[in-house]
C-alpha positions, 0 to 999 in steps of 0.5 A, spaced: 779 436 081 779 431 086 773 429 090 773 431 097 768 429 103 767 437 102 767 438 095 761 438 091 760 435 085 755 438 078 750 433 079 749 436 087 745 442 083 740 436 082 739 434 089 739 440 092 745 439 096 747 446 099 754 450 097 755 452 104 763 449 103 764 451 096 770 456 094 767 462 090 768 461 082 766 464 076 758 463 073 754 466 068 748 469 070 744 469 064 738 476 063 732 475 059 731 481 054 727 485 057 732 485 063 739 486 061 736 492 055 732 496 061 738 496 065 744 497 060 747 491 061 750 486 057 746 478 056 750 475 061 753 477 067 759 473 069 759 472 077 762 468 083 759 465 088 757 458 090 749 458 090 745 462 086 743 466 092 751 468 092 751 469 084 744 474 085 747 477 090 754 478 086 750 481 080 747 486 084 753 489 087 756 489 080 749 491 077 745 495 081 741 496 076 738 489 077 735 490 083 729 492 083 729 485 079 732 480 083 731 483 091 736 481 093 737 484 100 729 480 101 733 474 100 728 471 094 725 472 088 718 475 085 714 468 084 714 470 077 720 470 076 723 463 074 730 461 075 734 456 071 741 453 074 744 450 067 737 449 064 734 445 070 728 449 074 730 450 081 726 454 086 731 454 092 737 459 091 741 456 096 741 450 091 749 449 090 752 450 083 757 446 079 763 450 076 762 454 071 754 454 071 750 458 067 745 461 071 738 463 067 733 469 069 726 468 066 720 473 067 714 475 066 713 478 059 707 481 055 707 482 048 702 487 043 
């Protein structure tokens, strides 16, 4: 793909850059265990969107048994719940996604 003034490049997931002037392509969004097998859904969910707050969002239009554990009509995540865009920690859901990233759901767990 050809850079343009407008297009927005992986490394912008590490700066921070907004993906307001993205096309919507696919990602993988990632659940954790305790997730994906309470809500009957597969590990990895494949989603569009041009920030993790539009791939969340995707998720839980395809998945509505993961709303209560990512609220997106709240527009933000539980503190506990810890988002990871291609191995990299971010907080911010409207950071902008390279193509074809792999978003990651971690949560609390207790074990016994």
């Amino acid at each position: 793909m050809a850079a343009t003034p407008s297009s927005t490049a992986p490394e912008q997931v590490r700066s921070g850059t907004r993906g307001a002037d993205r096309a919507a392509v696919t990602h993988t969004l990632r659940l954790p265990q305790s997730v994906w097998a309470r809500a009957g859904l597969p590990a990895d969910v494949e989603c569009t969107g041009s920030t993790v707050r539009e791939v969340l969002d995707d998720a839980c239009r395809r998945a509505p048994a993961l709303g209560p554990y990512l609220v997106p009509g709240e527009r933000t995540l539980p503190a506990s719940v810890r988002v990871f865009v291609d191995d990299r920690s971010v907080r911010d859901l409207a950071v902008a996604l390279g193509p074809g990233a792999t978003v990651r759901l971690v949560v609390p767990s207790a074990g016994g």
